[in-house]
N, C-alpha and C positions, 0 to 999 in steps of 0.2 A: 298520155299517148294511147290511142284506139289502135289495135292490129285488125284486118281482117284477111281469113284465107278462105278463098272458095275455090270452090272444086265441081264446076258446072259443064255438062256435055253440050252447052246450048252457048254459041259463040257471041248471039245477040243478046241477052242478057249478061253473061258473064261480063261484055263488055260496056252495061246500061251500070250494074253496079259497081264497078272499079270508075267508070264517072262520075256517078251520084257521090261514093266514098270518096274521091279527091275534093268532088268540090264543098265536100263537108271538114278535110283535111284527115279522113281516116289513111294509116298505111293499108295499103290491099296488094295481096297476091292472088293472082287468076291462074291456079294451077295449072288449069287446060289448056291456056295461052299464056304464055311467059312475056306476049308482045304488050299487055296490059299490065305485067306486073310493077311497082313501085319496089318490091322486096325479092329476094331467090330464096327458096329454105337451103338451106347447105349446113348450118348447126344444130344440133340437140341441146336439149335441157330437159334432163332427168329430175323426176320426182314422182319416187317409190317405183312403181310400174309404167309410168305413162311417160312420155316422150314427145316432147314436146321440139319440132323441127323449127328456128329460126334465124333469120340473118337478112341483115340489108344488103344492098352492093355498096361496098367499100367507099364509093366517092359519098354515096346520102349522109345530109348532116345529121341523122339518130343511127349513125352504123354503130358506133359503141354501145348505143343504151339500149336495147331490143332486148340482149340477152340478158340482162339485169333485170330489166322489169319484169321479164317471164318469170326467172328463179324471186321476186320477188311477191307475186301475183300469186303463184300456185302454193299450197302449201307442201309441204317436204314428202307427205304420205298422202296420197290421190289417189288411195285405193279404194275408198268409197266411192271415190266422185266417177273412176270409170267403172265400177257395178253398177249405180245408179243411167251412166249411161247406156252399160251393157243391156240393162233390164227395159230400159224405153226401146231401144233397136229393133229389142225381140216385141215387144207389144207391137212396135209399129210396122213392122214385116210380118207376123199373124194377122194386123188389120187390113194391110194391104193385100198380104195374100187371100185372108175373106172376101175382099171388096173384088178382087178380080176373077173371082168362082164366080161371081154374082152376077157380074157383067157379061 
């Protein structure tokens, strides 16, 4: 089973990839529109630091297994894995903010 969640300010695209993702049979949540979502976040799943929001609507038939696969996919201590992403964020907001001095 494929999750995907995005979080897009751009209603035309958020709504190009929750297509593309169905018709590949990925679950997708379009945060910024809930009118595209296939899933709601409404539970957590902790491991170590990180936090991990998910959940079907009730009627879909993977409403049971979402939250199992999460706790079963991440490992129990993700504390590297969000410095590692902490540490990209900040590289790639110093890039960004270089590249818009520049422009």
């Amino acid at each position: 089973m494929i999750l995907l969640s995005t979080a897009i300010n751009d209603s035309v695209v958020s709504k190009q990839i929750v297509q593309d993702a169905k018709s590949k049979k990925i679950l997708v949540n379009a945060a910024v529109n809930l009118n595209y979502a296939i899933f709601y976040l409404s539970s957590v799943v902790k491991k170590g630091n990180l936090k991990i929001p998910s959940a079907l609507m009730e009627n879909h038939p993977h409403s049971k297994g979402v939250k199992e696969v999460l706790n079963e996919t991440f490992p129990d201590e993700s504390d590297d894995l969000l410095n590692k992403m902490q540490k990209h964020t900040q590289q790639n907001e110093r890039r960004l903010y270089r590249k818009s001095k520049t422009a």
